[in-house]
C-alpha positions in Angstrom: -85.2 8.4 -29.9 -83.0 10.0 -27.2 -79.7 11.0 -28.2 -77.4 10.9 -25.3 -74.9 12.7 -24.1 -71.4 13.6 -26.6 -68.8 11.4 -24.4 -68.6 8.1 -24.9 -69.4 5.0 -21.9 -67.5 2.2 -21.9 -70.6 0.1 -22.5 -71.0 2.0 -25.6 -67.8 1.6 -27.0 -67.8 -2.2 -26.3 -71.3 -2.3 -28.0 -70.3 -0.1 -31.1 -66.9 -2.5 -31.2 -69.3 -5.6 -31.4 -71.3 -4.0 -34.3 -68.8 -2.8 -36.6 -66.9 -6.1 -35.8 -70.5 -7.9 -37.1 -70.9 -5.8 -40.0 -67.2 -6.6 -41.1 -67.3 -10.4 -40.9 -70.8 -10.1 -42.8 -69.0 -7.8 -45.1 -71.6 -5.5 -45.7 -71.3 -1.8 -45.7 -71.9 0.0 -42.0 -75.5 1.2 -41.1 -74.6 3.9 -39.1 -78.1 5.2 -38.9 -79.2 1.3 -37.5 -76.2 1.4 -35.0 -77.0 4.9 -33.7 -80.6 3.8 -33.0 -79.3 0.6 -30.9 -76.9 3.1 -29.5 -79.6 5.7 -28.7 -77.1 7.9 -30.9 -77.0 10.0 -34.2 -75.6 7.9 -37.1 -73.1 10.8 -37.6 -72.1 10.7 -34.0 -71.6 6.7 -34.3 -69.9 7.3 -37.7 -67.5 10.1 -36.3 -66.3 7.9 -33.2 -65.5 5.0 -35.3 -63.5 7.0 -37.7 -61.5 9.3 -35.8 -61.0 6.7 -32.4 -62.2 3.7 -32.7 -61.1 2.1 -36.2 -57.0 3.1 -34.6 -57.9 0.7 -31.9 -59.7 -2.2 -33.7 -56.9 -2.5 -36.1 -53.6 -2.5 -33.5 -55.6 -5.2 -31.7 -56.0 -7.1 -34.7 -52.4 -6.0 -36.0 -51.1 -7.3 -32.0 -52.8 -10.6 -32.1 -52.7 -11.2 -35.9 -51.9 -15.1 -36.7 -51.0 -15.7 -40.0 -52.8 -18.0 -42.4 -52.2 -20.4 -45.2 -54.1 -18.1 -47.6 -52.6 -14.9 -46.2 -49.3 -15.8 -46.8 -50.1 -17.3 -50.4 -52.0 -13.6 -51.0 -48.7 -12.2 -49.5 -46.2 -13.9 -52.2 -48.6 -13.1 -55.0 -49.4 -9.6 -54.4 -45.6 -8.4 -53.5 -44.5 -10.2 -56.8 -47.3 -8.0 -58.8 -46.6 -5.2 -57.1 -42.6 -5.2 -57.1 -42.2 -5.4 -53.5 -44.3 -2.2 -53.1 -45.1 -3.3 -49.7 -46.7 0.3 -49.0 -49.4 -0.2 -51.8 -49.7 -3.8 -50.7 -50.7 -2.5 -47.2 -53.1 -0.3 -48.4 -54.7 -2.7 -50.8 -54.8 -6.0 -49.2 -53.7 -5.8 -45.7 -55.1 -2.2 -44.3 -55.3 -4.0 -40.9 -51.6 -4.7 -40.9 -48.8 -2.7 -39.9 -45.9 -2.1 -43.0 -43.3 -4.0 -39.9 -46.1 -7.2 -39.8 -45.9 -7.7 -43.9 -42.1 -7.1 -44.1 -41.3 -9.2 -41.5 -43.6 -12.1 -42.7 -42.4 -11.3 -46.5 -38.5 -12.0 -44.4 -40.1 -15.2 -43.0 -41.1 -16.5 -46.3 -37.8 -15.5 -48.0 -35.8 -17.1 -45.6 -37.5 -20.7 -45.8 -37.4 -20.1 -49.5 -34.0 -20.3 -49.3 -33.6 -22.8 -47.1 -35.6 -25.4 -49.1 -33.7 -24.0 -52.5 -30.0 -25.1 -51.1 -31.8 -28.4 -50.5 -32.9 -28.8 -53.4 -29.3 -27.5 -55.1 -27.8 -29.9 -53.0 -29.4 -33.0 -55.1 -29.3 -31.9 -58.2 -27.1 -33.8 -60.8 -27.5 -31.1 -63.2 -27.5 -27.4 -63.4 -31.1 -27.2 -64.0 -32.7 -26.1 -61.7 -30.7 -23.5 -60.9 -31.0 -22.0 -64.1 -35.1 -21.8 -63.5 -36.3 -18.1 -63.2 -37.5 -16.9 -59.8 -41.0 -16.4 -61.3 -41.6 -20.1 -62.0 -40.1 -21.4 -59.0 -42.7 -18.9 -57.1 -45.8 -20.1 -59.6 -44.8 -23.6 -59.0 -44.9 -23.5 -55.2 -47.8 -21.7 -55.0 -49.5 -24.6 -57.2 -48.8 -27.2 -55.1 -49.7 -25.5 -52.0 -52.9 -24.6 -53.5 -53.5 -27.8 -54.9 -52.7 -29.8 -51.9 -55.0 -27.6 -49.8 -57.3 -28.1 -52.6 -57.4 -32.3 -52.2 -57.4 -31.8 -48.4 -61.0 -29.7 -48.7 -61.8 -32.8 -51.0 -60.7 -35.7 -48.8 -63.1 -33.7 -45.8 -66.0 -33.2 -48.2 -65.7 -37.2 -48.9 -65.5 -37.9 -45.3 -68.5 -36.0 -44.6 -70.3 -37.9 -47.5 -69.7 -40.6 -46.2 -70.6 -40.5 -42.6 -73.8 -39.5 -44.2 -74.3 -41.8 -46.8 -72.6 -45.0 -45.8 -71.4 -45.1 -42.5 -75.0 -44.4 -41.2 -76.3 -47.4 -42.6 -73.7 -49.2 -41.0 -74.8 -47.8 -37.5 -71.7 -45.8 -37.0 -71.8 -41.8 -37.4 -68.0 -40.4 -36.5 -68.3 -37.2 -34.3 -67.9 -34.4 -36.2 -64.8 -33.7 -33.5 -63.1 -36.8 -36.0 -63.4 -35.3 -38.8 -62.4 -32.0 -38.1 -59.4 -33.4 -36.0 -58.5 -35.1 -39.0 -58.1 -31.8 -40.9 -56.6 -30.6 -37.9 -53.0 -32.5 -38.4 -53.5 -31.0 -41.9 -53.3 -27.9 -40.1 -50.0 -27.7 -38.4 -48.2 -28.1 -41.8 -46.2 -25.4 -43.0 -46.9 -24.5 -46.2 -43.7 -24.4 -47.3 -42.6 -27.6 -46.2 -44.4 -29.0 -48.9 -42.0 -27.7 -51.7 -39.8 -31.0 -50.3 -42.4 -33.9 -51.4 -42.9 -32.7 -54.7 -40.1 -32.3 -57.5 -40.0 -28.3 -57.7 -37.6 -28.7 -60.8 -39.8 -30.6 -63.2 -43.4 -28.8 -62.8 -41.5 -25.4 -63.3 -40.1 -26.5 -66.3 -43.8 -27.3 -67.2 -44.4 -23.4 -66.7 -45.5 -21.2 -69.2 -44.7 -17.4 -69.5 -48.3 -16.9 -69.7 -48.9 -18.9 -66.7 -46.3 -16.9 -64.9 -48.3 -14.0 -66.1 -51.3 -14.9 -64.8 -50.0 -15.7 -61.3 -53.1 -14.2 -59.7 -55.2 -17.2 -61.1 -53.2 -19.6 -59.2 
């Protein structure tokens, strides 16, 4: 093999990019010696580029363009509330792509909607309820029903897709598989924490157990 040359080509940079980006989304563990031989490199010089250049610029692109999801934001909630707002050890432990600004303002976000839907709520109440409830259960009880409901929309799809295959085919009619994912798709553009107003918030956390709230990370 012919090592090349100490400074780094564009085309190589783009090319390492592409394989540490693979190895990521496979999550498995970096072959630095198999990169450096597509590279026509040593695996330490691969290995030393990544670390001390690369790796800053993967993750501000990702930090930059970062959208987040459903789950993120549930892992968010659950995390901080284990970890007592340590949004620094919460960085380092569940977000290392993510700048300390991107979970705090996110965590601001979520607090802020919280509230929002929790004067609703107040507002109806004929009793003084559910303003009594500890913060712990009201955060265990939305995170069940979010999980839940994203729970029976996986299940609804996976009928759908039985179905097509099952019935609908001896029927003549096979949907595109464009219909059934647009019809998770409107499932999609639900906030998550719009669905804290369909369900009544008061009367599941009064169903909540301290060791349920204790166990918040099996939610």
């Amino acid at each position: 093999m012919k090592i090349t040359r100490q400074s780094w080509t564009d085309s190589e940079i783009e090319k390492l990019s592409n394989f540490v980006t693979l190895y990521k989304t496979m999550k498995k563990e970096m072959n630095w010696e198999d990169i450096g031989k597509q590279l026509s490199r040593t695996a330490s010089q691969c290995k030393s580029y990544y670390q001390n250049v690369l790796k800053e610029k993967l993750n501000y692109n990702n930090r930059k363009n970062h959208t987040w999801t459903r789950n993120e934001i549930m892992s968010l909630w659950i995390v901080l509330q284990n970890y007592n707002n340590d949004f620094k050890l919460v960085q380092q432990t569940h977000f290392p792509n993510l700048s300390l600004k991107q979970l705090q303002s996110q965590w601001v976000q979520v607090k802020r909607k919280y509230a929002q839907h929790a004067d609703n709520f107040r507002s109806v109440q004929q009793d003084n309820a559910f303003v009594k409830l500890i913060p712990q259960k009201m955060f265990i009880a939305e995170c069940f029903i979010i999980k839940v409901s994203i729970r029976r929309m996986e299940l609804v799809e996976k009928k759908i897709i039985q179905m097509s295959t099952e019935q609908l085919q001896d029927n003549g009619y096979i949907p595109d598989i464009m219909e059934i994912k647009g019809f998770n798709s409107l499932w999609g553009t639900m906030d998550p924490l719009d669905l804290v107003q369909i369900y009544n918030i008061e009367q599941i956390s009064r169903g909540i157990t301290e060791d349920q709230v204790e166990n918040v990370k099996s939610i």
